[in-house]
N, C-alpha and C positions, 0 to 999 in steps of 0.2 A: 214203121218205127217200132222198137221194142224195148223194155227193160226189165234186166232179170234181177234178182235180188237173192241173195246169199247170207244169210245169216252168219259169223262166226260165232265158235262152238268157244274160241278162246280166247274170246276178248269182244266188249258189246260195241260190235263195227259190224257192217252192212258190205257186202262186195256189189257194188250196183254194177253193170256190164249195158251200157249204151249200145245198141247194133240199129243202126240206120240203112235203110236201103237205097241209095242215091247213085247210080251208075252213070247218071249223067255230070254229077259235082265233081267239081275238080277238089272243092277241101270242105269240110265238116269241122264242127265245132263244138263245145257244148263250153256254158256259162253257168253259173248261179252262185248263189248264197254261200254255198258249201268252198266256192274258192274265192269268195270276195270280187265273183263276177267278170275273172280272169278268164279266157279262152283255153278251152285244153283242147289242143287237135285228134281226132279221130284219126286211125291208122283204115287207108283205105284195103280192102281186104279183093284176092284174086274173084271173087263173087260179084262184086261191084257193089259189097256195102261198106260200112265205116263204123269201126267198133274200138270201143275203149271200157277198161276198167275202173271204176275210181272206190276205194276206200271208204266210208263218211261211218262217224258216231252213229250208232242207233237210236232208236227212240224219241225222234227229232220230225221235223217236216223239212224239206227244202225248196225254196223255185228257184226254178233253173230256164234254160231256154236254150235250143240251137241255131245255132250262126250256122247257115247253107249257102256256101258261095256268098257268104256276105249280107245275106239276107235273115231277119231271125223267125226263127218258128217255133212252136208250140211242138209237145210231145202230143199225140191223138190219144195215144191211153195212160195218158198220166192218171192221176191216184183223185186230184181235183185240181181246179185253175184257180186263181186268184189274179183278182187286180192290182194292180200296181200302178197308183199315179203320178211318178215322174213316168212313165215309160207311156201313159195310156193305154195300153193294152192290160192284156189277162197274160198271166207268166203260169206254166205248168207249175204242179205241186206233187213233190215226190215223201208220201210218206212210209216212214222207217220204224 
């Protein structure tokens, strides 16, 4: 799992770029803070990963998490984790 980060030059927004490597998922996910924890679907790519763009304000933190076939997961090289006690778990943190 990866995430690149893009600064714009004209306007203080963040171009994040989600790329998942999951060639066995039939659908990819990603969640958090940044969309009030709606699903935004990954477009599966001829490589066999799952990549999406998303926008967000700079200068912010986010948690977020992946829905894998329905299952959620953690980013490995997120920024830090935090906990979350409705969820009981740790939800990755993306900071910006």
């Amino acid at each position: 799992m990866s995430i690149t980060k893009q600064y714009l030059k004209s306007k203080p927004e963040c171009k994040v770029t989600f790329n998942i490597p999951a060639k066995e998922a039939s659908s990819v996910a990603v969640a958090g803070d940044f969309n009030n924890w709606e699903k935004v679907e990954l477009k599966k790519l001829k490589n066999g990963n799952f990549k999406c763009q998303i926008n967000m304000p700079a200068d912010r933190s986010y948690e977020f998490k992946y829905c894998i076939d329905g299952e959620w997961k953690n980013e490995e090289q997120a920024d830090r984790y935090n906990w979350n006690d409705y969820a009981a778990a740790e939800n990755s943190v993306l900071e910006l």
